[in-house]
C-alpha positions as CSV (number, residue, x, y, z in Angstrom):
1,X,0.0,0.0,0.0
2,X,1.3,3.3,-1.1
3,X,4.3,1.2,-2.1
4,X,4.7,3.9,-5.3
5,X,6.4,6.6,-2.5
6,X,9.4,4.5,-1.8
7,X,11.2,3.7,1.1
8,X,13.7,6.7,1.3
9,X,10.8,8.9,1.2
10,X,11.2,9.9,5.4
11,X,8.0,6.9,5.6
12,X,7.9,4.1,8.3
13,X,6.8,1.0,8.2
14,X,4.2,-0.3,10.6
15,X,3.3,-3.7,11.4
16,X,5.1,-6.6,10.1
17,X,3.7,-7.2,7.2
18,X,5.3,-6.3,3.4
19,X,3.3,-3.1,3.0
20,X,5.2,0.1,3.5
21,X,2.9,2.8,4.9
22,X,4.4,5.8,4.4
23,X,3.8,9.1,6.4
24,X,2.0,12.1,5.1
25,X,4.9,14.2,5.7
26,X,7.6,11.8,4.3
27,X,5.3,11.2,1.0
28,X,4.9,14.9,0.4
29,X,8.8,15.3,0.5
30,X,9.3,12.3,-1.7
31,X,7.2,14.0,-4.1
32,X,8.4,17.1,-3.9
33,X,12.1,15.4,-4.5
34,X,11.6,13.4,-7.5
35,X,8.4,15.2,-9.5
36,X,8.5,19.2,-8.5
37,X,12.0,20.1,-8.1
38,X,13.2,18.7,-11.1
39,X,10.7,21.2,-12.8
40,X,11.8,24.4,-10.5
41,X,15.6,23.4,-11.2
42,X,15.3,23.3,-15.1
43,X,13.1,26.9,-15.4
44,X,15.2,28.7,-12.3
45,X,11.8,29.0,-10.6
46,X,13.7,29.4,-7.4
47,X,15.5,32.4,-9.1
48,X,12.1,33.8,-9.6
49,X,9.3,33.0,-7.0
50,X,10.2,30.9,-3.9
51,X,13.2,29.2,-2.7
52,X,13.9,25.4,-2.7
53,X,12.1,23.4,-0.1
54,X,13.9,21.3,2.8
55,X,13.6,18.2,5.0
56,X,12.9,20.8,7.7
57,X,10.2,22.7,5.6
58,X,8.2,19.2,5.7
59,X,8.9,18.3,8.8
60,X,8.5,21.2,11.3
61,X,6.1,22.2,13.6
62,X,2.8,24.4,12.4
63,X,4.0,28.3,12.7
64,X,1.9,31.5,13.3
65,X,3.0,34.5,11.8
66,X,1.8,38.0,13.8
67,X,2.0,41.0,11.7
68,X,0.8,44.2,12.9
69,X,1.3,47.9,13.3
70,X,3.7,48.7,16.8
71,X,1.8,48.9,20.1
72,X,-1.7,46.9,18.6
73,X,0.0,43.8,21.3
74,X,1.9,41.6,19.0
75,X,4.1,41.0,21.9
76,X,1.8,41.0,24.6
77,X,-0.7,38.3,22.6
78,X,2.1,35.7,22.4
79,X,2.9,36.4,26.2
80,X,-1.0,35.9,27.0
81,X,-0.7,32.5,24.8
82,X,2.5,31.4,26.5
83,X,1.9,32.8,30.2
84,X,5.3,33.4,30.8
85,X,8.1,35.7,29.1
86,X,10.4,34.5,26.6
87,X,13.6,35.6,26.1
88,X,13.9,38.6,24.1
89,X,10.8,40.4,24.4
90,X,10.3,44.0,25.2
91,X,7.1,45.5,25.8
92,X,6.0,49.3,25.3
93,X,3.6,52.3,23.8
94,X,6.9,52.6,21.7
95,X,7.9,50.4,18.9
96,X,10.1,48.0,20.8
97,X,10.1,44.9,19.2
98,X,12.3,45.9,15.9
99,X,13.5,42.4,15.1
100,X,11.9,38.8,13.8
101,X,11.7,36.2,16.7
102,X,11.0,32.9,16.4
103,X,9.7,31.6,19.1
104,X,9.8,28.0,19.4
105,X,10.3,24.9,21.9
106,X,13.4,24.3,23.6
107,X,14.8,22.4,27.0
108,X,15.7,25.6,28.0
109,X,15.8,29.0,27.9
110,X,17.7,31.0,25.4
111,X,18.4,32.8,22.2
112,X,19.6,31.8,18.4
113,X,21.2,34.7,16.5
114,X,20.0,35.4,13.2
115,X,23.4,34.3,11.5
116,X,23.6,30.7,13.3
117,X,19.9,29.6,12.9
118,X,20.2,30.2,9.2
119,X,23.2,27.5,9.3
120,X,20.9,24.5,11.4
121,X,19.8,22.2,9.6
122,X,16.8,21.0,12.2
123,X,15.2,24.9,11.9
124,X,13.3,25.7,9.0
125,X,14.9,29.0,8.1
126,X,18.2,28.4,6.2
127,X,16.9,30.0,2.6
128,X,16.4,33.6,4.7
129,X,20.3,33.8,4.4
130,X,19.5,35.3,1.2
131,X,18.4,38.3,2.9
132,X,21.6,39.4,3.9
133,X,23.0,40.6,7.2
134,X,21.0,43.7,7.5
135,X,18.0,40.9,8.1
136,X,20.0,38.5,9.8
137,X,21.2,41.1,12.5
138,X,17.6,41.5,13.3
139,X,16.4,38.0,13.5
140,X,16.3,35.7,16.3
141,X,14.8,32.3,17.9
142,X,14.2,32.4,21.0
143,X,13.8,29.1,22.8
144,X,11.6,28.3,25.9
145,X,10.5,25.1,27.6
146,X,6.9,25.5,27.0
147,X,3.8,23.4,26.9
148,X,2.2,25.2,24.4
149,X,5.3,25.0,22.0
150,X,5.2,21.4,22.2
151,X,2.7,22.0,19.3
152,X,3.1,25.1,17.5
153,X,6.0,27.8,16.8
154,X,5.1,31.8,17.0
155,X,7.1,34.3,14.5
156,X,6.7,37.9,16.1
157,X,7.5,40.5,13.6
158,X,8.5,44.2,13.8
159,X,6.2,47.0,14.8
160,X,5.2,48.5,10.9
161,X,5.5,51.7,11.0
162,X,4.3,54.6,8.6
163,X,6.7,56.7,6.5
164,X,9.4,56.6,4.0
165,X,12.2,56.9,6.5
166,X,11.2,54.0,8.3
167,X,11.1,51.1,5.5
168,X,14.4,53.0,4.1
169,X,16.0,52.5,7.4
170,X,15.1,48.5,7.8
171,X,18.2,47.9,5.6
172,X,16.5,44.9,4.1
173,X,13.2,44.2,1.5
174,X,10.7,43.7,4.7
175,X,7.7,43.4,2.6
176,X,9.8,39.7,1.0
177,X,10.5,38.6,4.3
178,X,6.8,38.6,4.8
179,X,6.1,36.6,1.7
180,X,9.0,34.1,2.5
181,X,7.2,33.4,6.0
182,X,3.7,33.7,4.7
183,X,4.3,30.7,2.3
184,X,5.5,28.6,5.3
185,X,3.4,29.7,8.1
186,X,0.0,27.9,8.8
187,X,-1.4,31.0,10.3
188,X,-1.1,34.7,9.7
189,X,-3.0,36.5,12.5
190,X,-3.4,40.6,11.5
191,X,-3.4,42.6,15.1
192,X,-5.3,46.3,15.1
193,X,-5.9,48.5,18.0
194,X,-9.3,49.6,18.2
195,X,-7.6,53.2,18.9
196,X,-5.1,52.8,16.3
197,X,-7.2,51.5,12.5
198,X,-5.2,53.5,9.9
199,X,-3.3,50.8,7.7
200,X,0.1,52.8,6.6
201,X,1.6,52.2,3.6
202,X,4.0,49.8,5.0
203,X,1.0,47.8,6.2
204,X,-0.9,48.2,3.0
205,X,2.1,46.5,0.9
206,X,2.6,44.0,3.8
207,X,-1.0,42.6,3.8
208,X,-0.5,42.7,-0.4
209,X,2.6,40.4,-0.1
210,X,0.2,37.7,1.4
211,X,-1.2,37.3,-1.6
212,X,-2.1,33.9,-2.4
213,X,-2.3,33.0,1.1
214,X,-6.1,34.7,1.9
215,X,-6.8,31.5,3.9
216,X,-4.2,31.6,6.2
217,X,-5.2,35.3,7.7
218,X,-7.7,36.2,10.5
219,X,-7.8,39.5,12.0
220,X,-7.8,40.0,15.6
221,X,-9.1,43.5,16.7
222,X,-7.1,43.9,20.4
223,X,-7.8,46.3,23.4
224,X,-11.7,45.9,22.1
225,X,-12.2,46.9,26.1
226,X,-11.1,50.2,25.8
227,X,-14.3,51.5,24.2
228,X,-17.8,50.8,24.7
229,X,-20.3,49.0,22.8
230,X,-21.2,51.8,20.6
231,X,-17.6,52.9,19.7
232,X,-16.8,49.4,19.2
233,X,-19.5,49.4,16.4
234,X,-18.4,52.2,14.6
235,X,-14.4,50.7,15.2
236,X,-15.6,47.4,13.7
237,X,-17.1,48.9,11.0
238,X,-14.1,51.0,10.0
239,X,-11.9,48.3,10.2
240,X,-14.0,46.2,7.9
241,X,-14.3,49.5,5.7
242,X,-10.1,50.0,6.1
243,X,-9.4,46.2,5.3
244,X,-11.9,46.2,2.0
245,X,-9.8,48.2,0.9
246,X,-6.7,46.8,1.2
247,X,-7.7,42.8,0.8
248,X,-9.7,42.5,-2.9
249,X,-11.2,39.5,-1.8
250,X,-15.4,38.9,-2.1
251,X,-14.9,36.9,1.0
252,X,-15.2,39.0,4.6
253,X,-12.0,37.8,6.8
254,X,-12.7,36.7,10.0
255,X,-12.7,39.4,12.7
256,X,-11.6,38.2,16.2
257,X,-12.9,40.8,18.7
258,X,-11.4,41.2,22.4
259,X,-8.5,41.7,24.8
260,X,-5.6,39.3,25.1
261,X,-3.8,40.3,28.3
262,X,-4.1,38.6,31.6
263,X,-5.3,42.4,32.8
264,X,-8.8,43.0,34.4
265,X,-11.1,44.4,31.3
266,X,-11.7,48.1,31.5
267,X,-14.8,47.8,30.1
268,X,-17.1,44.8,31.1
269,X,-20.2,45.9,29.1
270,X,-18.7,43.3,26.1
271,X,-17.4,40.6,28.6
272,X,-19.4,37.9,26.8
273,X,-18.4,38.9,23.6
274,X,-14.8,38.9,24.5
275,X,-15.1,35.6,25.8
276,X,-17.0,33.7,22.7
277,X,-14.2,35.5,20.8
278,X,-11.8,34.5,22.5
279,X,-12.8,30.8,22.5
280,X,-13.2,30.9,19.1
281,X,-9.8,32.0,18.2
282,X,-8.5,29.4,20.3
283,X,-10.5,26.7,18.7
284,X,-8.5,27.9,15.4
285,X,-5.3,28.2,16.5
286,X,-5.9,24.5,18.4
287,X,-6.5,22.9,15.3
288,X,-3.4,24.0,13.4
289,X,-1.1,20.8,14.5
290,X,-4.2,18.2,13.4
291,X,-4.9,20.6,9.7
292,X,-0.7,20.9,9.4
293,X,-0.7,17.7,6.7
294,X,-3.7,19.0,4.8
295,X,-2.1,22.9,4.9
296,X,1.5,21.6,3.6
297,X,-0.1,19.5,0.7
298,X,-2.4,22.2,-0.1
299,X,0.6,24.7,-0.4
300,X,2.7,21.8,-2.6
301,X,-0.4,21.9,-4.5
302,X,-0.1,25.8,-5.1
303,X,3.5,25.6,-6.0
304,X,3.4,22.8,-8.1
305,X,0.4,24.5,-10.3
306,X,3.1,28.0,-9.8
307,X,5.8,26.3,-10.9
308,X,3.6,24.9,-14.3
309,X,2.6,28.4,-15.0
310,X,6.3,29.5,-14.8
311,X,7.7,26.9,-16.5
312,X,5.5,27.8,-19.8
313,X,6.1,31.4,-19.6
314,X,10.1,30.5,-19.6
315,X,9.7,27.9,-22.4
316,X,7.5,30.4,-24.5
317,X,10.2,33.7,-24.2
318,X,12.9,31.0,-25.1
319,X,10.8,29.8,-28.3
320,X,10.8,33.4,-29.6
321,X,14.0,34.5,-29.1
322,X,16.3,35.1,-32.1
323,X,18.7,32.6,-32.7
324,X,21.6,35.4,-33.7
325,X,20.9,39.2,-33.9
326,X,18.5,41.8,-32.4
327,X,18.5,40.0,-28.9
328,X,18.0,42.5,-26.5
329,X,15.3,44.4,-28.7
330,X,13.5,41.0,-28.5
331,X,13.7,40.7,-24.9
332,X,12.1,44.2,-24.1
333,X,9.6,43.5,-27.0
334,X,8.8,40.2,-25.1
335,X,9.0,41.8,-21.5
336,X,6.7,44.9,-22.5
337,X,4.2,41.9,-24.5
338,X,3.8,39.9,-21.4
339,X,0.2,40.4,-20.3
340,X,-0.3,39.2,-24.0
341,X,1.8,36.2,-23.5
342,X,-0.2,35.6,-20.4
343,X,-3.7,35.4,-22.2
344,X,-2.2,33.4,-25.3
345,X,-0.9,30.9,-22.4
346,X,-4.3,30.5,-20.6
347,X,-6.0,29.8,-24.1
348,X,-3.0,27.2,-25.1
349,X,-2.8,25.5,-22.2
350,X,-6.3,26.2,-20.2
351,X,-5.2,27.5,-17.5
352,X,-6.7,30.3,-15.1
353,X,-5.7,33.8,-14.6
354,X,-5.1,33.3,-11.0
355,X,-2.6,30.8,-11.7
356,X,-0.3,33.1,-13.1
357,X,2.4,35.6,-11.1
358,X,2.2,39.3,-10.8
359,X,2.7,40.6,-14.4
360,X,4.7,44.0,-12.7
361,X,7.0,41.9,-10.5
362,X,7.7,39.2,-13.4
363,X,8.6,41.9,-15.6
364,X,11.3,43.6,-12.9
365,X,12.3,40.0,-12.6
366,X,13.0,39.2,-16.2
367,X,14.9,42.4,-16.9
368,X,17.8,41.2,-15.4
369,X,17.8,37.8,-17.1
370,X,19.4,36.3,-20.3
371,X,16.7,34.6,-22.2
372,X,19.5,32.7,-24.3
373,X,19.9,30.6,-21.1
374,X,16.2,29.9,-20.8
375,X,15.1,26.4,-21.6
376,X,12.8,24.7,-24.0
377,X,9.6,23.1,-22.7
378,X,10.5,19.5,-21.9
379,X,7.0,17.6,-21.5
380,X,8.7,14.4,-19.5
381,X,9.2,17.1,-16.7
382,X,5.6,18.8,-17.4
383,X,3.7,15.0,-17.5
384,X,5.2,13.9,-14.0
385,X,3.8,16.7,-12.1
386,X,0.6,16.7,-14.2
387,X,0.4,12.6,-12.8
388,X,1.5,13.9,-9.2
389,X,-1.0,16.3,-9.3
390,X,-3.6,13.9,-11.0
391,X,-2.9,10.5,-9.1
392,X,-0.1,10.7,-6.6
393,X,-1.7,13.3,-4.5
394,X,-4.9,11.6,-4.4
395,X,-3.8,8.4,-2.7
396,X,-1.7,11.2,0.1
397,X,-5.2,12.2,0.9
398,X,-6.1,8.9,1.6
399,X,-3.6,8.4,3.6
400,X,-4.1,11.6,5.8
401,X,-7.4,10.4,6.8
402,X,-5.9,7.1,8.0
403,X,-3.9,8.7,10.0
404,X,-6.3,10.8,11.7
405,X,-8.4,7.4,12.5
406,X,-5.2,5.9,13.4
407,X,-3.5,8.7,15.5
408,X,-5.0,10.5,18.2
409,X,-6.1,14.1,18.0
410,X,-3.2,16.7,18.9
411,X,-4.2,20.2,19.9
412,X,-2.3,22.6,21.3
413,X,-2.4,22.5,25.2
414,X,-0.9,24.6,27.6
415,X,-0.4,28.2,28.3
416,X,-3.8,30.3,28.3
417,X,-5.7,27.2,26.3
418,X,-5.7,25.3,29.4
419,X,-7.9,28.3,31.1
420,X,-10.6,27.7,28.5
421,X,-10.6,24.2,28.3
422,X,-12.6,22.8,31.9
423,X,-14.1,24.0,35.2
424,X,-16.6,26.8,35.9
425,X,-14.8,29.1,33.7
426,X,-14.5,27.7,30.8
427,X,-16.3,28.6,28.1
428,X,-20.6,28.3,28.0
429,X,-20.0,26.4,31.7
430,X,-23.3,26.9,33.6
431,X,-25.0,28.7,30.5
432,X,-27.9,27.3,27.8
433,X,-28.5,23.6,28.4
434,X,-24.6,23.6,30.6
435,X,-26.9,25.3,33.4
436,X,-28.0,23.0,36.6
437,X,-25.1,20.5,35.7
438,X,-23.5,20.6,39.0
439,X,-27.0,21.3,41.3
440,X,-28.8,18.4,43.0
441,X,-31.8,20.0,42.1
442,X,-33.7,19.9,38.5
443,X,-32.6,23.4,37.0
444,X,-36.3,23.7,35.4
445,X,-38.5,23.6,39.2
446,X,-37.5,27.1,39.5
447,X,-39.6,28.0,36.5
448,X,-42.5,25.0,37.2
449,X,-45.3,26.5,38.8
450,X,-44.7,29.6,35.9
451,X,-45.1,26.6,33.3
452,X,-47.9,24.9,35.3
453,X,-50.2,26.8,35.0
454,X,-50.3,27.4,31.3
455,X,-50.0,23.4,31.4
456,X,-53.8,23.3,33.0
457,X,-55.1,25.8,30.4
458,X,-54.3,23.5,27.9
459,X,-57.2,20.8,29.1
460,X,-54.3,18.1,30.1
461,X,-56.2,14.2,30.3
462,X,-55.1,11.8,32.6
463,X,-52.4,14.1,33.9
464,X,-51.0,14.8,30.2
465,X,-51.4,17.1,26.5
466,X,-51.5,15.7,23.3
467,X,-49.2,16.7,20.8
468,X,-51.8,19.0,19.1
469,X,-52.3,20.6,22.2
470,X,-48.7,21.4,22.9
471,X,-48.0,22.5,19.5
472,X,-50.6,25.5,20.0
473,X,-48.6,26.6,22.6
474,X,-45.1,25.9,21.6
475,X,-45.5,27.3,18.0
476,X,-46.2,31.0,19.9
477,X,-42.5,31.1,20.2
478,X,-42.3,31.6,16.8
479,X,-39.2,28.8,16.5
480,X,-39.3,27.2,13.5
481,X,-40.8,23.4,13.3
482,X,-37.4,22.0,12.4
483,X,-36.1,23.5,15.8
484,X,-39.8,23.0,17.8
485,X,-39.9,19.4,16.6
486,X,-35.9,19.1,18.0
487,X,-37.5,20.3,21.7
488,X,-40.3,17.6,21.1
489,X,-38.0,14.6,20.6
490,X,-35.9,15.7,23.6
491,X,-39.0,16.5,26.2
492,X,-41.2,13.6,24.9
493,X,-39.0,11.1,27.4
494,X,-40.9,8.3,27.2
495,X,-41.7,8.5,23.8
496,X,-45.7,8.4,23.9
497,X,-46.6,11.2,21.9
498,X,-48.0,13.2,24.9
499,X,-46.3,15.2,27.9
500,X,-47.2,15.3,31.1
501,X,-46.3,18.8,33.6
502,X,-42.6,17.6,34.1
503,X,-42.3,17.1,30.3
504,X,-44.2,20.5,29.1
505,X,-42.5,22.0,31.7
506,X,-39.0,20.9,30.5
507,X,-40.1,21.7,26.6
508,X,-40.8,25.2,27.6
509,X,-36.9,25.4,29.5
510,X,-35.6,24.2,25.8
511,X,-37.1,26.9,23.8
512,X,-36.3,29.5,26.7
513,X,-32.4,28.4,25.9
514,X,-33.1,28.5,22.0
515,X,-34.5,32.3,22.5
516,X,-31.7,32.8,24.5
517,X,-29.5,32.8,21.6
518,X,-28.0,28.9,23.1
519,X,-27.6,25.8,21.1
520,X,-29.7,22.6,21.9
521,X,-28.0,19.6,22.8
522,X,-27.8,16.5,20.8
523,X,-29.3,14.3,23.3
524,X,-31.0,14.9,26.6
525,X,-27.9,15.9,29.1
526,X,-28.9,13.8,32.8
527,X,-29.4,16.8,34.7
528,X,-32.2,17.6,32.4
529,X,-34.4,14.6,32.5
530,X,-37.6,14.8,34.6
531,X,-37.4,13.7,38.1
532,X,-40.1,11.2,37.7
533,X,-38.9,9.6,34.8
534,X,-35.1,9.4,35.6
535,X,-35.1,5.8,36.3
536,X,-36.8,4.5,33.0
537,X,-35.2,7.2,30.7
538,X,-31.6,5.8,32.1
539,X,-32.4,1.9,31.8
540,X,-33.8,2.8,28.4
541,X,-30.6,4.3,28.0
């Protein structure tokens, strides 16, 4: 089984059988090995577009990039994640942090320089040496023994700030080192200050260089306390207004609204909020380590149908080049003709528009380049990632869903997820169907002599309503039958078709949590079931 990935491929073996089941993580890099990088090698699409992928690009942990303006809480965010300080951080009003830190699992404490962690082989970073000193000088990892970096790794990133003297002044194209972490990163999480929603132009050509990666970003909108609810309208809505015109995407991003900092909330009006936002976001970033094999084959995917595109464009400005004279004024024909190349390629080859690279930044690119050393289209090279993409990743797929059967479920655990997780505050605890969990008494006899009464009006026989009878009074809710006939199923206990006061009584706590804005549960919870019918309900149980 999945025998066609080899053995060398970084797989195991399980079991003792003949059949080599490989790992997701292994197969992708075998793939990667022998169909796709043949393809990038032979058109220079690492010259062009993305550098070559390694053993640790496939095998490290998920990462999550945080990009954001200075003082929206970068900084503080991971510190509310981690609950503890990491080596290297520097909090402020001011824009303190002014370098990239990795921060990532270690036995202990302490920091990587820029210059060595491009060199290690184990860290996924060794291709940003191409950045050059004035980067590496201002790039770190910074190692912590931390429960939640068992699972994930968190890249902080400079403060952006506005202004030409700024981005002169980095030394280094910030705006690429974006991009470069963007393709590798499983999360990009956009911070904004509900004081502070102007996006600079820095920002503006920093959310731009994420191109291509629009499901990796969520947007969290920080110190959310600092205003009240009807500021924080009119914030939200000029964020959404500021982002539209930044992101050209139908699509609304996600907007994560609160305050990460362990700090008492200046304004408690939006405490609820806060804390369904919160929970939320957590649930996201939780998930990353179980989505990681998906999110790496999805963006091998990507480059493979990237590296296609490229390779055709290449082939193409090789094929009309002039064999002897009037090269150059064929190359700034070709280079000034490429939007028209681009459409002839899409009909030749079928391909869409939004496979194809930025026509301004492949024209910079190509100035630069001899087209005499370009090389002709080779199909062979073509076909095999055309049958990786067409049968080989297929049976990967496959594969990750066995392994998710086979392996248990990783989340990230630790830090500030642990808070969130169990006890009386987590999250919903003691709210919607959650409430009267951990009382002796039934949660609905509060509300029983309320619910009584309208029970007699209703001309009960024999101690109980018929369903015709309850459904006159259930249906003045105004809940829809696919939710009323939910609440039915769940107060009829002993399934006769009628309800007698404990029943009606419980029907009418259901729809008072559904108007409440809470979910129903899937099956009766204990605490719920009638008194008088507890000991049948359980043995039918």
């Amino acid at each position: 089984m999945f025998s066609w990935l080899g053995k060398q491929g970084g797989g195991r073996e399980r079991g003792g059988g003949g059949d080599v089941v490989q790992t997701v993580t292994g197969g992708l890099r075998d793939l990667y090995l022998r169909k796709l990088l043949p393809l990038e090698e032979h058109y220079r699409f690492h010259d062009f577009h993305s550098p070559a992928l390694e053993e640790a690009d496939f095998e490290n942990k998920p990462m999550v990039l945080l990009v954001g303006q200075y003082s929206t809480g970068k900084t503080t965010f991971i510190r509310y994640l981690l609950e503890q300080d990491f080596p290297g951080m520097r909090i402020g009003p001011e824009p303190t942090t002014d370098s990239f830190i990795a921060v990532m699992y270690g036995d202990s404490e302490g920091n990587i320089p820029g210059n060595a962690l491009v060199v290690d082989p184990k860290k996924p970073f060794r291709k940003l040496s191409r950045f050059g000193n004035a980067f590496l000088n201002r790039f770190m990892c910074s190692q912590l023994p931390n429960q939640v970096l068992k699972s994930i790794s968190i890249i902080d990133s400079p403060g952006i700030l506005s202004g030409e003297k700024q981005r002169i002044s980095r030394g280094y194209d910030f705006c690429q080192v974006l991009q470069w972490f963007a393709e590798r990163v499983d999360r990009i999480i956009l911070l904004f200050d509900a004081h502070k929603l102007d996006i600079s132009d820095e920002f503006s050509e920093a959310i731009k260089s994420f191109r291509g990666q629009d499901d990796k970003i969520r947007v969290v909108l920080n110190k959310a306390d600092q205003v009240d609810t009807q500021q924080l309208m009119r914030v939200y809505g000029a964020l959404m207004w500021s982002l539209g015109k930044v992101i050209n995407t139908p699509e609304v991003l996600r907007v994560y609204i609160g305050s990460f900092w362990a700090h008492p909330l200046r304004n408690t009006e939006n405490r609820r909020l806060f804390e369904a936002e919160a929970q939320d976001l957590f649930k996201d970033i939780q998930s990353l380590p179980q989505k990681a094999a998906v999110r790496k084959l999805n963006d091998l995917i990507k480059r493979a149908r990237l590296a296609k595109v490229h390779a055709y464009i290449i082939s193409y400005l090789k094929k009309e080049m002039p064999s002897v004279f009037g090269k150059e004024n064929k190359k700034k024909e070709l280079i000034s003709r490429l939007p028209e190349i681009y459409i002839q390629l899409q009909r030749e080859y079928h391909i869409s528009a939004g496979d194809f690279p930025e026509v301004k930044k492949m024209q910079e690119l190509l100035e630069t380049c001899d087209f005499t050393k370009f090389h002709s289209l080779k199909p062979k090279l073509i076909e095999a990632v055309d049958n990786m993409l067409a049968n080989k990743i297929a049976s990967l797929m496959s594969l990750i869903r066995q392994e998710e059967i086979n392996m248990p479920t990783e989340i990230v655990q630790g830090g500030a997820f642990d808070g969130t997780m169990a006890g009386p505050f987590g999250h919903g605890y003691g709210e919607g169907a959650k409430e009267g969990a951990d009382e002796d008494e039934w949660v609905v006899a509060k509300d029983k002599p309320a619910y009584d009464e309208i029970f007699y009006t209703l001309s009960p026989i024999n101690g109980k309503i018929s369903g015709i009878s309850a459904k006159k009074e259930m249906v003045t809710s105004k809940l829809p039958n696919s939710v009323l006939g939910k609440i039915w199923k769940l107060s009829d206990c002993d399934g006769d078709g009628m309800l007698d006061d404990e029943e009606f009584a419980l029907a009418k706590h259901l729809i008072k949590i559904k108007l409440d804005g809470y979910e129903l549960p899937g099956t009766l919870p204990s605490h719920l079931v009638p008194p008088s019918h507890r000991k049948p309900f359980q043995t039918a149980e």
